[in-house]
N, C-alpha and C positions, 0 to 999 in steps of 0.2 A: 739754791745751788749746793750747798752747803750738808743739804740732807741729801742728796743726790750721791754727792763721792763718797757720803759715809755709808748708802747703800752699797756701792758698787766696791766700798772697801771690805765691808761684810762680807759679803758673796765674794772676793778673790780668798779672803781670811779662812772661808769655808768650803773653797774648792779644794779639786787637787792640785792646783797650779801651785799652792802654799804645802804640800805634800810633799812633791816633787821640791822644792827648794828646802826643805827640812831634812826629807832623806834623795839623795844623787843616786840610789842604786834602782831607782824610778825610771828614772832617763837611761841609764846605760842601758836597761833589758827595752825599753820601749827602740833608743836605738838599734841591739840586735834583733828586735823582731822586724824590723827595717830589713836590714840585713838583709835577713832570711826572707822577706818576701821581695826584694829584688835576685836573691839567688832562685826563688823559684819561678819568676815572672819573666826577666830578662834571661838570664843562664838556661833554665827549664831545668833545674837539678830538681828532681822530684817531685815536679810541682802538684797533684794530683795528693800527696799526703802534705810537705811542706808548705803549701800555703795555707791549708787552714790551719795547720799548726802554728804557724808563726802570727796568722791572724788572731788565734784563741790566745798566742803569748803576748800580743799587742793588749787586747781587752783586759786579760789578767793583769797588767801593769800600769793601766789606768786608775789612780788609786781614787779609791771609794766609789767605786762601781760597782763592788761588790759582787760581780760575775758569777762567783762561784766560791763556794764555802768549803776549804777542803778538811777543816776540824769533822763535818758531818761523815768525811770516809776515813781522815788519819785522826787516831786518839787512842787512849791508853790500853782501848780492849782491842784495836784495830776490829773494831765492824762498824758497819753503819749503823750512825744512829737514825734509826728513822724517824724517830719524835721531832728529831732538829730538822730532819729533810723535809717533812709533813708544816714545819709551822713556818721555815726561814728558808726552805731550796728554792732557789730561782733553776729556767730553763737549762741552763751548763750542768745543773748538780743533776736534775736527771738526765738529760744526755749523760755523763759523766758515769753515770750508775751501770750504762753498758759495757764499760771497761772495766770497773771495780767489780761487777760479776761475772768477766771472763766470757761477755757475748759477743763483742766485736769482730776478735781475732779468728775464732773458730769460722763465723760468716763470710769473712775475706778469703779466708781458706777454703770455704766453697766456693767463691768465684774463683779462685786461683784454681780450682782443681778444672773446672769449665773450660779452662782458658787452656790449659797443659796438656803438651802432648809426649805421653809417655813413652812412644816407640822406642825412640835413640833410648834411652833406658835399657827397655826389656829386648831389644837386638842384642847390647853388649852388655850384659849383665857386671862386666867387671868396673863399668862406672862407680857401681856403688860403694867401691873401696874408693874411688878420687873422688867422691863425696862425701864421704867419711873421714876419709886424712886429714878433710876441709876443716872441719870440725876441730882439729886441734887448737884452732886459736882461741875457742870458747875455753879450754879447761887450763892455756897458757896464761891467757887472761885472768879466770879465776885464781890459779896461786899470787898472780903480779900482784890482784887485786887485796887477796890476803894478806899479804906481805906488807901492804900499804896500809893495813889496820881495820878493812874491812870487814862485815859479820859474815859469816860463810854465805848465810844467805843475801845478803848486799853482792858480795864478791858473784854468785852464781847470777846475779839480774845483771852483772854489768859484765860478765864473760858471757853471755846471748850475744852481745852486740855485733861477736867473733863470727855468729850464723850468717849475716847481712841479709836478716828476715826480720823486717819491722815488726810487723803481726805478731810475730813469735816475742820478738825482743819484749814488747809490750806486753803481751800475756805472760810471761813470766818473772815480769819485774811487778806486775799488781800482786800477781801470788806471791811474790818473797820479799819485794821492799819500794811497797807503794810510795814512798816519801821521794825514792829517786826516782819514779815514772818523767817527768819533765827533759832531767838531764840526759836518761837512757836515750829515750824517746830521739831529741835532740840530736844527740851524737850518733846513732843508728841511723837514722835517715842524712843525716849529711854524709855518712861514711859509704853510706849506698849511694848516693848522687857522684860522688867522687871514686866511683870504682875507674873512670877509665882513665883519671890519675894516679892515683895510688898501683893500683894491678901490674902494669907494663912494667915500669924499674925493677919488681921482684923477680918478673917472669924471665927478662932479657937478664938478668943476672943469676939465674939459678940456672939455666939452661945454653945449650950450645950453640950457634949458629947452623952444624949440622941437622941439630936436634929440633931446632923451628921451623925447618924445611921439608920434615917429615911429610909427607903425602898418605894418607889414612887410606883404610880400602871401604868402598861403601860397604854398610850394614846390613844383614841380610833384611830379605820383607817380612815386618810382624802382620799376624794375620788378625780378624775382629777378635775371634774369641778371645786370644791371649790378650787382646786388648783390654775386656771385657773380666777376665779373670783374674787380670794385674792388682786392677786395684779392691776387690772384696779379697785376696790372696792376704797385699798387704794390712789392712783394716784387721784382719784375723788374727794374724802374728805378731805385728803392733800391739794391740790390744792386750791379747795375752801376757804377751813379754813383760809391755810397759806401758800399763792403764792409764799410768800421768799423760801419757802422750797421747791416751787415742782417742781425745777429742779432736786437737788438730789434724793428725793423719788421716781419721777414720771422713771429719769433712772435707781437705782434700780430696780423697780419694770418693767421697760420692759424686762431687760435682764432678770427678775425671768420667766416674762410671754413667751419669747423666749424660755427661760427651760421646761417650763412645756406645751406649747402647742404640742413640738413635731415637728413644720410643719416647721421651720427653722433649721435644726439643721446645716447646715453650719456655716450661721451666727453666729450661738449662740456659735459654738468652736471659730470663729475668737474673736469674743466679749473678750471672757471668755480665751484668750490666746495672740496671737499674737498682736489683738490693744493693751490689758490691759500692755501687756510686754512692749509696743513702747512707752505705754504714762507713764508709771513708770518709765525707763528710763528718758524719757524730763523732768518730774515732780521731779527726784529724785537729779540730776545734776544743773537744771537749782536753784530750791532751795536752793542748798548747796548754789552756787557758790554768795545767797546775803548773806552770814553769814560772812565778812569782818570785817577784824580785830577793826574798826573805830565800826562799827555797835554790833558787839557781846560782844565784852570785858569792860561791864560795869556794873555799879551796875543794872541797867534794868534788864539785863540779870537775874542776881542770883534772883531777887524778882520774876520773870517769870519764872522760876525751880524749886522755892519753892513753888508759889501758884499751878505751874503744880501739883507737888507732894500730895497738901491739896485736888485739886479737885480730883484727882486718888482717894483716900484712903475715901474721901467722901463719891464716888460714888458708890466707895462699901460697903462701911457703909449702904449706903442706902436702895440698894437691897439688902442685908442681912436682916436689922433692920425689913423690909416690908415682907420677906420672913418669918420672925420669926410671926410677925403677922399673915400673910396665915397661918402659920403650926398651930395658935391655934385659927383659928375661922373655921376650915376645923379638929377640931381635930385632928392634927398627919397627915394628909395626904401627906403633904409638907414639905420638906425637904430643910430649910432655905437656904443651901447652895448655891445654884441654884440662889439666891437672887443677887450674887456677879458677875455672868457670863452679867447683867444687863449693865450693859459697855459693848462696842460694838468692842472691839478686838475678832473678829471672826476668829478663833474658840477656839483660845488659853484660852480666859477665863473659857469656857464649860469645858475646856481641866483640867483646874484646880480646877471646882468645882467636876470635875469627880474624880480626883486625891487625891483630901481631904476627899473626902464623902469615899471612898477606905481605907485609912489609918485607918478609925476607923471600918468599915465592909468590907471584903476584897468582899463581895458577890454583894455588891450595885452600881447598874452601872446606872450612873445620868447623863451620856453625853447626852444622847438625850432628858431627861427632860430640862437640863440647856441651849439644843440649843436654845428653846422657848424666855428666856429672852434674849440670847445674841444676835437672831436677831432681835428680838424687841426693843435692845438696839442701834442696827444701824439706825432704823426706828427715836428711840427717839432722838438718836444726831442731824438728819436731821433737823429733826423739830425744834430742840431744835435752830440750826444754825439758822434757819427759824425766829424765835421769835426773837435774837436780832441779825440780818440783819435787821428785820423791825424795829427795835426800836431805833438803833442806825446807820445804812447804810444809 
């Protein structure tokens, strides 16, 4: 009997249950990946990227499980080592390896492009400044983020978060500060689940009660070709302008032109379905699984959820403030609200400027004016990634 408990003493001595009561910062991240996957299961914030993410941070904080080994992607030269991924990578490290080469995000961007419909855009061409003003909470954020002792390029992965384009947010924090993928990661997707929290207080408060009542006049009819010529237009100019950017833009805008030409339409359901599913999956797990107790549980963290928060509320400050301007150099034609869907959480933002402009006219129906900015706001994080990949990558 006697050899019996001194087996089972062994084995508790050599588990991680002896881990976890040596270090407590085991249990707190195992509790927040709880959290997080009752906020995506019950609540439904995000659940489609957030639960394997909080899944992959559950498994990473099961200690000596050894899920995944992130010395083979972060180390002194920052590249993989492939010698170490070749003799010690378990299944996460290659999964894993589609984020640290920058394959994920561009692939999601081609379902994303399948799925969008660029009309409201290209009817009112002047979306694309209230998706661009959007954009200011990414570079409000990167000074905040400066200021608080960040490397430029740290500060530029953690002002993405201001786009509320996961994909984006993620691709551009591998290219500039792979160590904070976890936190970004994190904080960008719960900031997007909580758009139709956060959004309202800024909007009802930057704007009038007259100004929410605005009544929009329908846009005129886009015909195929412009439809068709929208997105090889932008791909061109993109590209040109700002090469960092035109991997994402250029695969949105195929799978948009897949959509709209008609002549693939197989492809175009695989695109916009079954890859998009396979690579949200890989992308969603293999991300949790770097939020490690060592890596998350620091004061980094909280200054990287707070400036997350500044560039959110920014960037709709922004598109607001600029919508408020339209509405009175167009006399009344424009309906501020719409300013705020300028963030590129598609379609939930629209969803919410539709929701507001409702509450104070039950008659006003602004979701397909608001679509305008908010995909011109995916366009603008693109870009916006584009600018500092080049300035700090």
């Amino acid at each position: 009997m006697g050899e019996i408990f001194s087996n089972l003493a062994d084995i508790l001595a050599n588990s991680g249950f002896a881990v976890i009561a040596q270090d407590w910062r085991y249990l707190v991240m195992i509790v927040i990946a709880c959290i997080l996957l009752y906020l995506a299961i019950v609540k439904q914030f995000e659940p489609l990227l957030l639960l394997p993410i909080a899944f992959g941070m559950l498994m990473a904080n099961l200690p000596l499980d050894g899920i995944i080994h992130m010395d083979i992607f972060i180390n002194e030269t920052q590249h993989i080592n492939w010698e170490m991924l070749g003799t010690s990578g378990g299944m996460a490290d290659y999964i894993y390896l589609g984020v640290k080469l920058g394959i994920y995000p561009p692939l999601i961007f081609l379902g994303i492009g399948t799925m969008t419909d660029f009309e409201p855009l290209i009817a009112r061409p002047s979306s694309l400044l209230l998706g661009a003003a959007a954009q200011v909470g990414i570079f409000v954020a990167y000074l905040g983020a400066r200021a608080l002792g960040f490397t430029g390029a740290e500060a530029g992965a953690i002002g993405i978060i201001g786009g509320a384009d996961g994909p984006t947010a993620i691709y551009v924090t591998t290219k500039l500060a792979p160590a904070l993928l976890g936190s970004i990661a994190v904080a960008a997707y719960s900031y997007m689940a909580l758009v139709p929290v956060i959004q309202p207080p800024i909007m009802r408060a930057l704007t009038t009660e007259k100004e929410r009542q605005i009544v929009m006049e329908a846009p005129r009819k886009v015909s195929k070709t412009e439809k068709i010529l929208f997105p090889i237009g932008v791909t061109i100019i993109v590209g040109l302008l700002l090469p960092d950017a035109a991997i994402l833009v250029g695969m949105l805008m195929l799978g948009n032109l897949m959509k709209e030409s008609g002549v693939v339409e197989r492809i175009t359901k695989t695109a916009g379905n079954e890859l998009m599913n396979i690579i949200t999956i890989f992308l969603g797990f293999s991300v949790g699984c770097t939020t490690n107790a060592e890596s998350f549980l620091n004061v980094r963290t909280v200054m990287i959820i707070c400036m997350g928060l500044v560039a959110f509320a920014c960037g709709t400050a922004g598109g607001v403030l600029l919508g408020k301007l339209m509405c009175a150099v167009t006399h009344g034609k424009i309906n501020p609200l719409i300013g705020s869907a300028g963030v590129s959480a598609v379609p939930m933002a629209a969803r919410v400027s539709q929701k507001v402009g409702q509450e104070y006219n039950p008659r006003n129906y602004l979701l397909m004016h608001a679509m305008g900015p908010n995909v011109a706001g995916v366009i603008g994080s693109a870009v916006a990634a584009g600018i500092l990949i080049n300035m700090f990558g």
